[in-house]
Biotite code that builds the C-alpha atoms (Angstrom):
import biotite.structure as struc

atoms = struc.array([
    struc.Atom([6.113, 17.959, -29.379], chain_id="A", res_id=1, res_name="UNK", atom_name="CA", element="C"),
    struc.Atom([3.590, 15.971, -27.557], chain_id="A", res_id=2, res_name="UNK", atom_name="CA", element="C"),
    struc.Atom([6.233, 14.172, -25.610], chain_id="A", res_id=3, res_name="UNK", atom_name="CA", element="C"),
    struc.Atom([7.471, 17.574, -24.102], chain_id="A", res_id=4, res_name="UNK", atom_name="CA", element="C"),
    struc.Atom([3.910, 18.665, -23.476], chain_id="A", res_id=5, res_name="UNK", atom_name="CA", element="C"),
    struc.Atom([3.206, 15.687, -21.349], chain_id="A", res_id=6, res_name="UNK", atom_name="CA", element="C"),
    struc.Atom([6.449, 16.118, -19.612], chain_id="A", res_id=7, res_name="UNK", atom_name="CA", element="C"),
    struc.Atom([5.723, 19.389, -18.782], chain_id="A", res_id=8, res_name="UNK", atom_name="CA", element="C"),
    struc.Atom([2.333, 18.456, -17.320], chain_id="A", res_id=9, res_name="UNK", atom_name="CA", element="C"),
    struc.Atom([3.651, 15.877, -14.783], chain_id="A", res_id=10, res_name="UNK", atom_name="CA", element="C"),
    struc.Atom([6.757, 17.920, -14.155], chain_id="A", res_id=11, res_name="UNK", atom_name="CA", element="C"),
    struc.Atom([3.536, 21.050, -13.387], chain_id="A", res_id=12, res_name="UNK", atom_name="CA", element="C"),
    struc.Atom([1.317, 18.755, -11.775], chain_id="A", res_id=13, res_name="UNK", atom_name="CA", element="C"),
    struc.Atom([4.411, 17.323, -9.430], chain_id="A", res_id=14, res_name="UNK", atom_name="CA", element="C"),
    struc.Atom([5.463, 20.591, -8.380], chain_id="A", res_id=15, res_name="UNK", atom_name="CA", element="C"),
    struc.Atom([1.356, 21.281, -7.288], chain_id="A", res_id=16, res_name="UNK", atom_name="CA", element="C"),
    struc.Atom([0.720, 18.308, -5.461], chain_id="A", res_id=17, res_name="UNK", atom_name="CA", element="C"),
    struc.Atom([4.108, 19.172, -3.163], chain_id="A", res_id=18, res_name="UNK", atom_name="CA", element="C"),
    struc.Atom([3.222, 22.623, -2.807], chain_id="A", res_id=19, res_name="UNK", atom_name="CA", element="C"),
    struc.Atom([-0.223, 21.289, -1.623], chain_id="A", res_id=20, res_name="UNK", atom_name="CA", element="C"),
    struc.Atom([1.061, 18.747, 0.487], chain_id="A", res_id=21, res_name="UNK", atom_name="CA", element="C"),
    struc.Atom([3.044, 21.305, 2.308], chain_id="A", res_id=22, res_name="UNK", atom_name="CA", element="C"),
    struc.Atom([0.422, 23.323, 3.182], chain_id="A", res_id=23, res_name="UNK", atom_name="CA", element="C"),
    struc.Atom([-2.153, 20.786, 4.157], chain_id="A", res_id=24, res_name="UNK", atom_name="CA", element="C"),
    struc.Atom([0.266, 17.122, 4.720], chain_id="A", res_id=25, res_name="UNK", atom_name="CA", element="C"),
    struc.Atom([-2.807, 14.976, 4.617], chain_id="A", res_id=26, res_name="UNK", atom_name="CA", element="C"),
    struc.Atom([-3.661, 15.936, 1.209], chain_id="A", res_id=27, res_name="UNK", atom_name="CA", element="C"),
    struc.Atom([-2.102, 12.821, -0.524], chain_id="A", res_id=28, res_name="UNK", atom_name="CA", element="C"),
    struc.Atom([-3.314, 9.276, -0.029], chain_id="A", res_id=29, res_name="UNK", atom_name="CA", element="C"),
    struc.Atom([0.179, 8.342, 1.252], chain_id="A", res_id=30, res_name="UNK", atom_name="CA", element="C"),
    struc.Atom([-0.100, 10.840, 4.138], chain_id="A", res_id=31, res_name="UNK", atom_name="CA", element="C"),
    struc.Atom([-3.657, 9.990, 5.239], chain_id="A", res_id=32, res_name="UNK", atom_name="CA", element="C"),
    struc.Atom([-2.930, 6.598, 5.475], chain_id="A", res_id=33, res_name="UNK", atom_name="CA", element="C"),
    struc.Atom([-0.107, 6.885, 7.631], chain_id="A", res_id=34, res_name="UNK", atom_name="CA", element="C"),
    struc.Atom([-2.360, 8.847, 9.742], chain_id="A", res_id=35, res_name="UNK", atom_name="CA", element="C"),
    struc.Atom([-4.732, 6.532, 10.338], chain_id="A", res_id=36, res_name="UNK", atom_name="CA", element="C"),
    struc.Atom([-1.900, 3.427, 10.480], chain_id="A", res_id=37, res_name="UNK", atom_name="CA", element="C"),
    struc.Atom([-0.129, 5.716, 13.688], chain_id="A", res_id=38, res_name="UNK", atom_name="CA", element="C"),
    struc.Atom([-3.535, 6.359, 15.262], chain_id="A", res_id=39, res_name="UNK", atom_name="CA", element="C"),
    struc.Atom([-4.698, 2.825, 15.292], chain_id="A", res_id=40, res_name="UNK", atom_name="CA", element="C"),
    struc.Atom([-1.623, 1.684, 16.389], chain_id="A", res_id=41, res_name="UNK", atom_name="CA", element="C"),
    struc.Atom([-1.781, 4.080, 19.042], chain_id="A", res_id=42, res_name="UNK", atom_name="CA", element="C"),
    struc.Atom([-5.027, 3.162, 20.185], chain_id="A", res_id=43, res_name="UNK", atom_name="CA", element="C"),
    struc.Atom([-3.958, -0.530, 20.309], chain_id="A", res_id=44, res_name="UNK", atom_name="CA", element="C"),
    struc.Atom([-1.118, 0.181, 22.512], chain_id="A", res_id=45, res_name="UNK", atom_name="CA", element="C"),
    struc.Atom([-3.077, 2.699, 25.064], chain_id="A", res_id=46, res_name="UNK", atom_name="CA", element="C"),
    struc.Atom([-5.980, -0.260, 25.503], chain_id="A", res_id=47, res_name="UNK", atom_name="CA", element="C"),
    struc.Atom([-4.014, -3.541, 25.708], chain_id="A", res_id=48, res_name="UNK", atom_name="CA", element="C"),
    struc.Atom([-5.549, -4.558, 22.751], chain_id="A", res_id=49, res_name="UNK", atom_name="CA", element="C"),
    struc.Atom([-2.795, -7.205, 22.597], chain_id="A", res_id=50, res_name="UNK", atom_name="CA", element="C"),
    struc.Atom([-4.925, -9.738, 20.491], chain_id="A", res_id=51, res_name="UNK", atom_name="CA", element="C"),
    struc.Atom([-5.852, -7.216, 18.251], chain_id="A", res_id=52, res_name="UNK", atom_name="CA", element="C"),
    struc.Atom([-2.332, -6.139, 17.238], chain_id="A", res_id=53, res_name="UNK", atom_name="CA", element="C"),
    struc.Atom([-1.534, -9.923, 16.930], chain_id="A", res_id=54, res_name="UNK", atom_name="CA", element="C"),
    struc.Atom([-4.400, -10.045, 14.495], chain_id="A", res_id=55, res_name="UNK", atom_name="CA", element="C"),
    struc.Atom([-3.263, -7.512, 12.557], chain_id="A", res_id=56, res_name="UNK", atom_name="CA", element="C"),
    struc.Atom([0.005, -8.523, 12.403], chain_id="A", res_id=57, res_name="UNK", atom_name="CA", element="C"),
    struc.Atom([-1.165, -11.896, 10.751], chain_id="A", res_id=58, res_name="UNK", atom_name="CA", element="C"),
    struc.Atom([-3.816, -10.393, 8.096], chain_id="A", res_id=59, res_name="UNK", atom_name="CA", element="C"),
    struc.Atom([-1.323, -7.939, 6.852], chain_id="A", res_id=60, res_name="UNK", atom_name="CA", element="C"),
    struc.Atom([1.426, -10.724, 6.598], chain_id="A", res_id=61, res_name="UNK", atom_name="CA", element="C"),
    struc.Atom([-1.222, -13.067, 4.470], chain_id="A", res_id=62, res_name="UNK", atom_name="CA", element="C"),
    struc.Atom([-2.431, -10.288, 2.616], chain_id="A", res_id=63, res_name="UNK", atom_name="CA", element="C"),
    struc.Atom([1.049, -9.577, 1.834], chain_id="A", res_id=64, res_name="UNK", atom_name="CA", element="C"),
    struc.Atom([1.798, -13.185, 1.037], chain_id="A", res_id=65, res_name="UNK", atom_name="CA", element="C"),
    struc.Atom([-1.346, -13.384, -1.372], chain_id="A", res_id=66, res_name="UNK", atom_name="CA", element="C"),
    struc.Atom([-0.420, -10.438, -3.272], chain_id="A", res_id=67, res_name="UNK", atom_name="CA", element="C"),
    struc.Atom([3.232, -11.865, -4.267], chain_id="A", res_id=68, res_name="UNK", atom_name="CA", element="C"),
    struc.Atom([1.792, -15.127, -4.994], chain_id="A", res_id=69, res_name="UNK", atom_name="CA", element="C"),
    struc.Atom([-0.691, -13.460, -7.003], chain_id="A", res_id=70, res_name="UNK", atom_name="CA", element="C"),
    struc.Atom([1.472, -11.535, -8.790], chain_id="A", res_id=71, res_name="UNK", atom_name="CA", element="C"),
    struc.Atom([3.892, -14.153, -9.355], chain_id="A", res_id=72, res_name="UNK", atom_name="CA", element="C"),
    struc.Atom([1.974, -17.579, -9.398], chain_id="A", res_id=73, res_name="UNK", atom_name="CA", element="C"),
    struc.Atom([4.460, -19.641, -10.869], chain_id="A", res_id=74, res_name="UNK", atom_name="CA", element="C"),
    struc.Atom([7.807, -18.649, -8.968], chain_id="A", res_id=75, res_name="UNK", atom_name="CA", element="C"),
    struc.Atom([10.476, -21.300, -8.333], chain_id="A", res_id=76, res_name="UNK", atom_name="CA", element="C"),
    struc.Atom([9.760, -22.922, -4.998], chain_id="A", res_id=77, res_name="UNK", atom_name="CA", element="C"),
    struc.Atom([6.015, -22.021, -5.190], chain_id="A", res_id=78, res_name="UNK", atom_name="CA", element="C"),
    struc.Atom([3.087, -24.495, -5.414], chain_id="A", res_id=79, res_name="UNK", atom_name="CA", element="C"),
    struc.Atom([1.884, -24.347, -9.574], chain_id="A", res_id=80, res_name="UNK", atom_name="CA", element="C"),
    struc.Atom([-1.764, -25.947, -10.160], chain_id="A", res_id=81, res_name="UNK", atom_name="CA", element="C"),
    struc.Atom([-1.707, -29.212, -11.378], chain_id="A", res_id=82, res_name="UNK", atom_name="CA", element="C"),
    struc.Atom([-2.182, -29.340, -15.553], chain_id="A", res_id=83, res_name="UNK", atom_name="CA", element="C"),
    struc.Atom([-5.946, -29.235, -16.235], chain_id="A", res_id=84, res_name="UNK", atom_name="CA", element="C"),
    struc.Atom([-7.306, -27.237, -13.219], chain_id="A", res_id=85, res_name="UNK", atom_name="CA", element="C"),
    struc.Atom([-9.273, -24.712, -13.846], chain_id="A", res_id=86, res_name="UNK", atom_name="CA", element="C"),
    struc.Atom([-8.445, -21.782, -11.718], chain_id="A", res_id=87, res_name="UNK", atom_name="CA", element="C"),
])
C-alpha cells in the first residue's frame, strides 16, 4: 500500500513540475542553468573575450576530471596513494 502511495506521489508531482515548466520554462534548475550557460557564452563571443572562453574551457574540463577521479579513486590506469598516506 505504501509502495503505490509513493508511486502515485512522484507519478503527481512529475506531471506538476511539467505542467509548470510549460508555462514558465525557467522554473526547473535544468532550464535556468542553461539560461545562464547560453547568455554567458553569448556575451563571450560578442566581446572577444577569447581568453576567457579558453579559461573556461579548462576549469570545466578539470572540474570534470576531479569529479571522476573523485568518484572513482582507484580506477585501473589511475594514480592510487601509496599504502600509509593519509588522505
Amino acid at each position: 500500500m505504501f509502495t503505490v502511495a509513493a508511486f502515485l506521489l512522484l507519478a503527481l508531482d512529475h506531471v506538476h513540475v511539467s505542467l509548470a515548466s510549460r508555462r514558465s520554462p525557467t522554473i526547473t534548475s535544468f532550464a535556468r542553468n542553461a539560461q545562464t550557460r547560453n547568455s554567458r557564452v553569448q556575451n563571450i563571443r560578442e566581446h572577444n573575450h577569447d581568453i576567457l572562453a579558453v579559461q573556461t574551457l579548462r576549469n570545466r574540463t578539470f572540474g570534470r576530471e576531479l569529479s571522476r577521479l573523485h568518484r572513482h579513486p582507484h580506477r585501473p590506469g589511475r594514480l592510487a596513494p601509496e599504502p600509509g598516506l593519509a588522505l
